[in-house]
C-alpha angles and dihedrals in degrees: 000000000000110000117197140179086210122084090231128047103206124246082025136100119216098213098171147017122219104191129266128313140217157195124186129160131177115222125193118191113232115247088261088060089051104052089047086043096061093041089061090048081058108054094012136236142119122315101224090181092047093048093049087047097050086048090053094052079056103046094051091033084062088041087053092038085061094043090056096051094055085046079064096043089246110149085194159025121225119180103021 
């Protein structure tokens, strides 16, 4: 499925719309990732679990996002 941030994709038509499309997913850190969290909020720093974390709610939210579309019968995304 072509996924584009334009609202055309060249050499195509679009000759229909069907509605918009999602992905949402909801992440909660393990206790592990909190405790070392907060200690980050603390001292400061970068939170590498949360970040990854963060990275993998993207990630299955796009994925989610695609499966929705060919729900829909789309054979594409235009304007993410």
């Amino acid at each position: 499925m072509q996924v584009t941030t334009t609202f055309t994709i060249e050499g195509y038509r679009i000759v229909e719309y069907r509605g918009l499309v999602r992905g949402i997913t909801v992440r909660a850190p393990t206790i592990a990732q909190g405790i070392v969290g907060g200690l980050k909020n603390i001292i400061g720093g970068r939170i590498g679990a949360y970040t990854e974390m963060c990275e993998q709610a993207r990630e299955q939210a796009y994925e989610s996002m695609l499966e929705h579309a060919e729900e829909v019968g789309a054979n594409a995304i235009v304007g993410v």
